[in-house]
Structures are given as C-alpha cells and as structure tokens.
N, C-alpha and C positions, 0 to 999 in steps of 0.2 A: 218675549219681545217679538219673536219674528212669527206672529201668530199666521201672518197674512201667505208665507210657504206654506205653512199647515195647512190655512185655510185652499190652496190653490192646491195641494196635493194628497191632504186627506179629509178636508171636508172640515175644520175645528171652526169653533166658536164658543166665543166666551164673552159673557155677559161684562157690559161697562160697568165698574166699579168705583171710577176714582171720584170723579166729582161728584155724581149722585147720589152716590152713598149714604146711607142714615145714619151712621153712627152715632154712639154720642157724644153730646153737644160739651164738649170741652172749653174751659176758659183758658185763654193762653198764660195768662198769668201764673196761675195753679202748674202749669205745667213747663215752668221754664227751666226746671233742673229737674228731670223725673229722675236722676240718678248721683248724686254728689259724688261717689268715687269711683262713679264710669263702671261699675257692674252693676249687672240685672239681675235678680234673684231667679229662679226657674218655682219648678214647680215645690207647693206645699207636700211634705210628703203625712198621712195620718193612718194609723194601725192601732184599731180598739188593744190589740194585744200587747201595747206597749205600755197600758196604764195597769197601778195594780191594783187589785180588787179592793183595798180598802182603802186608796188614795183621792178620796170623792171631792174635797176643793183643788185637789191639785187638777185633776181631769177635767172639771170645770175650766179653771183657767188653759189648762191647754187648747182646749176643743176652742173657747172664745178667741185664741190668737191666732188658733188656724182660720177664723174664719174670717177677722180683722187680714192677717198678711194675705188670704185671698183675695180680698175687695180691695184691696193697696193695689196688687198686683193687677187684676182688670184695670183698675184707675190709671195705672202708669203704663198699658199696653194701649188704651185708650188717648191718654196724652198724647205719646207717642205718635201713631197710626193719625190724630187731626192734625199737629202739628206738621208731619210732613205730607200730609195730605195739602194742607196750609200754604207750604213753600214750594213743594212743586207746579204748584198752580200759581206762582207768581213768578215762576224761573223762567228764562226765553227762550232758552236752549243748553246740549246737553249731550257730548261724547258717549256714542257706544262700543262695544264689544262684544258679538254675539257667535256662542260656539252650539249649537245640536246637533241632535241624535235621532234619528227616527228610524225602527227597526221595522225592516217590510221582510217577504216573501224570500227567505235563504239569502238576507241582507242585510244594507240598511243604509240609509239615507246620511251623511254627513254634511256638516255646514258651518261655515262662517262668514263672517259679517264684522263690517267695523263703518264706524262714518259719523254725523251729525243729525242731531234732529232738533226743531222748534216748534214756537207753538202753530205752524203753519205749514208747516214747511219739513224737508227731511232728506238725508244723500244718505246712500250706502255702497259699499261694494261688497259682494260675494263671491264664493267660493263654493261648488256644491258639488259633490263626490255621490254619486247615486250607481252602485256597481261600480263594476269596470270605467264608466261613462264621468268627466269631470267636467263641470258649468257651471261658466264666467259669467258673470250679471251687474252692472250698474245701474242703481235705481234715482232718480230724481223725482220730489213732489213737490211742485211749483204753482201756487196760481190755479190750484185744484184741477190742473192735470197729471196725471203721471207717467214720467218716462222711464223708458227702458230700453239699457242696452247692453247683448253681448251674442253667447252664442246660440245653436239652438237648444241644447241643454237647459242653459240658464233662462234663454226666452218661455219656453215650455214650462217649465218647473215655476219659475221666481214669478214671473207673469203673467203665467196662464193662457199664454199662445198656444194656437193650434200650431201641430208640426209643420203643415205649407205655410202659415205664418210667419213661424220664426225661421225656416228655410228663406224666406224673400226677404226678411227684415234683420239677417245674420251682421250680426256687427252697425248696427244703425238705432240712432234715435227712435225710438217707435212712440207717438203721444198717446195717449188714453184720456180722452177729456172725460169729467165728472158728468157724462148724461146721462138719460134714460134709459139709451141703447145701450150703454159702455158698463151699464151700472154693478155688475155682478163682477165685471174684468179689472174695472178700475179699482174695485172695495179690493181683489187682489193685488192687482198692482200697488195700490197705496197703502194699502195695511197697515202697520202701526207706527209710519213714518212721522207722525205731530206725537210731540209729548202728551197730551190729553189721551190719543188714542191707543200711546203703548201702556200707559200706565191704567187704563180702563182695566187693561184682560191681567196686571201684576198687582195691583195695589191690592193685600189682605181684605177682604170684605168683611171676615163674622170674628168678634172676639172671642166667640164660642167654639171654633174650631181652630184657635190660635193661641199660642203662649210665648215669653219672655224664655229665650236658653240665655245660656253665657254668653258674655261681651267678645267677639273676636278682634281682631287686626286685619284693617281689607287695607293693603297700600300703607302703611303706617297710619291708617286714623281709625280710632278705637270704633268701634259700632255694637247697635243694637242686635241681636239676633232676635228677631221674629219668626216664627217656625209653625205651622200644623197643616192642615189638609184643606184643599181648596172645598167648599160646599157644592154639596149638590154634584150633576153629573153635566159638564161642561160641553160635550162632543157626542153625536152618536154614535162614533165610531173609538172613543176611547175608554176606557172602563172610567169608573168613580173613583175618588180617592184621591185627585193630584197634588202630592207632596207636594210646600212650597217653603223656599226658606228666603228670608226676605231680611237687607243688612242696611239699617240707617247710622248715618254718621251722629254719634256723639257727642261730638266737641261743640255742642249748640246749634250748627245748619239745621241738624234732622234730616236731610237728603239725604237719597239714596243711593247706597254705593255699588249693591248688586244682589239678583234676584236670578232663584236657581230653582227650577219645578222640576218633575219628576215623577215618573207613573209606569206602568209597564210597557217596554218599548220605547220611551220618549223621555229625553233629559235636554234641560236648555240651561245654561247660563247664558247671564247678561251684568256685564260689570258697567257702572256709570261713570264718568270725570267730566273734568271741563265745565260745572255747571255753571249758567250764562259767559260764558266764555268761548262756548263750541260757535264756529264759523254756518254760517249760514249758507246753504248751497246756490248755486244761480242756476242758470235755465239754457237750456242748449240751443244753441243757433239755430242748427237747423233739424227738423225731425218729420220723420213722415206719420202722419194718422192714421190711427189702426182702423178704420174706416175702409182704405183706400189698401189693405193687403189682402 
C-alpha cells in the first residue's frame, strides 16, 4: 500500500494491476458461492510412487481427478480474484492500516500509517522511525493536489522535499498541485492515496503464480487466503520474487481484508475495514505551494 515512501526513498515501482488486468473473464453467477463451507482446498498433491504397479484403472482414475480438482481450483481462484476485483471497483471508500519494514545500511526504516482513502481522494497519518531519527507526516489528496504536513523527517522521507524545504515548510500545509513541473514530487506525494491506485501495485495479477491456502480468520470474518509470488521483477533496486499473501472476505463481499508482501529487506502489511463507510478527508485552509519554498 504505501508504495509511494518506497517510491520517494528507494526508487519502487510496480505495475497497475487492478482494473486493467486480463484475467479471465468470469461470469458472476458461476461464481457466487466458490466455497459452500467457507474452506478452500490448497494444493493438489500427485506422487507416481504412490500407485501400484499393477493398479492401471485405478491410476487412471486418480491421475483424471487430479487433473478435474486442479481446473476446479484455477476456476475458483479465478472467480474469486474477478469478483473482488468487481466490488472493489464499485466501493467509494475504505479504512487503512499500514505497518513496514525497510532494511537499509546497519538499519532500517520503520513505519506506520492509518487514515481513509476514496476513489478520489485520500488522508493519512504517519509515523516513520528511520535510525535514531522519528517522522511525523500528514498527508491529504484533494482535487488532485497533494498536501503535506509535518516535520523535517516526515517532509523528506513521506514527500520527497528537499531538506531546505522541508526546513522552511516544518510543521505547515505544503500543496503539490498535479503539474508538469510538480510531476515526479506529486506521484510521490500522492502515491497510492485513491483506492484504484493502491490496489493497482496489491491486487494478484497471474493465476499462474498464485494459489488457494486455508480459510483464516482476519477480525472475525472468515477469508480467503490467496498466496504466491508477485511476477516478474517489480523495482530495480529490489531482487524478484515478492512474497505476497492476499485475504478476501468470505461471507459473500469478496473484499478485501488485508494484503501482506514481503521479499528480502522489506515487509508491508495492510489491513482493510470500514468499506464505503470510511470518511472522506477535506482540504486544508490554508497551505503554501511548493512552488514558492
């Protein structure tokens, strides 16, 4: 979720996923119970060495069911993933909780985040532990500009202010409008503050590098567990590979309750609530343009 620190302090990037996605084309109907008693199977397990040499229709039929519960399984990981693809994209808004990790040079980066975001729109507040050094940050995106405030820590890091910057603009509204000039500061500052844009860099992309684990419990509501390795290599600066495990509600929503990646050096969760229910931020009085420091 909070790709947009990343992006202001090591450079990350990851391809939009949510609504452009190809997946396939699922009919909602097919897929309105993908699970009748709330568990999900995992993986097929098959071992030639467990048939016996002279048991040839029975092998048969085993090898046909492994290959029936596999295409079940794609079918209902596929359901799934359109579905809430489906209802995220008709939600308005949508409570977060954001903890990371980033391990630097005899270090590491700590963080958190909590606040609202919409399809438009987005508030946060942070918390960032970098060393010795602790930075405070509220972030507002309003009207496709973005604001920020707090210390120089948080200005720096969360915003991507230069240190005379955030030295002048300590503790103040600072605006960022979406121009040409602003364009690389504002993509930092507003980062993946719109439900569209956080869910671009979490929502699963390949069914081929993903599968069905067991049902957990997030908050008391049973959920999906979705789980494998993000595709392809997302950052230049971070190896391939990034674990990701990813939890839909259940009980028929199909929303998502929380999304946890992970790779060497770097762990994020992010828990959901509140969907369309979360408050929508407003816009600060008064702010000075980052123009004008």
């Amino acid at each position: 979720m909070q790709l947009h620190k990343r992006k202001a302090y090591l450079g990350l990037t990851v391809a939009g996923v949510l609504l452009g996605s190809t997946l396939f084309m699922v009919v909602e109907a097919e897929a309105a119970s993908p699970a009748s008693n709330g568990q999900v199977s995992g993986h097929v397990i098959s071992q030639s060495k467990h048939f016996t040499k002279g048991s040839t229709a029975s092998k048969k039929t085993l090898v046909k069911k492994k290959s029936y519960d596999s295409k079940n399984e794609v079918q209902k990981l596929s359901n799934i993933i359109a579905l809430t693809r489906k209802k995220v994209a008709q939600e308005k808004s949508v409570s977060v909780k954001i903890g990371a990790s980033f391990a630097i040079n005899k270090g590491a980066i700590l963080e958190h985040s909590n606040g609202n975001i919409t399809e438009i729109s987005g508030e946060l507040q942070d918390t960032i532990v970098i060393g010795k050094k602790t930075g405070h940050l509220n972030q507002i995106l309003s009207h496709k500009v973005a604001y920020c405030k707090g210390n120089v820590v948080g200005l720096e890091y969360g915003c991507g202010l230069t240190a005379a910057q955030a030295d002048k603009a300590t503790n103040k509204w600072v605006a960022i409008p979406d121009t040409k000039q602003n364009s690389s500061l504002y993509k930092s500052s507003a980062g993946d503050m719109t439900i569209g844009a956080a869910f671009a860099s979490l929502f699963p992309s390949s069914l081929t590098s993903y599968h069905l684990a067991k049902n957990i419990y997030i908050n008391k509501i049973n959920a999906y567990s979705i789980v494998g390795t993000v595709p392809g290599s997302i950052s230049s600066t971070l190896p391939k590979g990034i674990s990701e495990e990813f939890y839909v509600a259940a009980n028929g929503s199909y929303l998502p309750l929380r999304v946890q990646l992970t790779t060497k050096g770097v762990g994020e969760l992010v828990d959901f609530s509140n969907w369309g229910k979360a408050q929508a931020p407003g816009q600060p009085q008064q702010s000075v343009n980052i123009n004008k420091l």
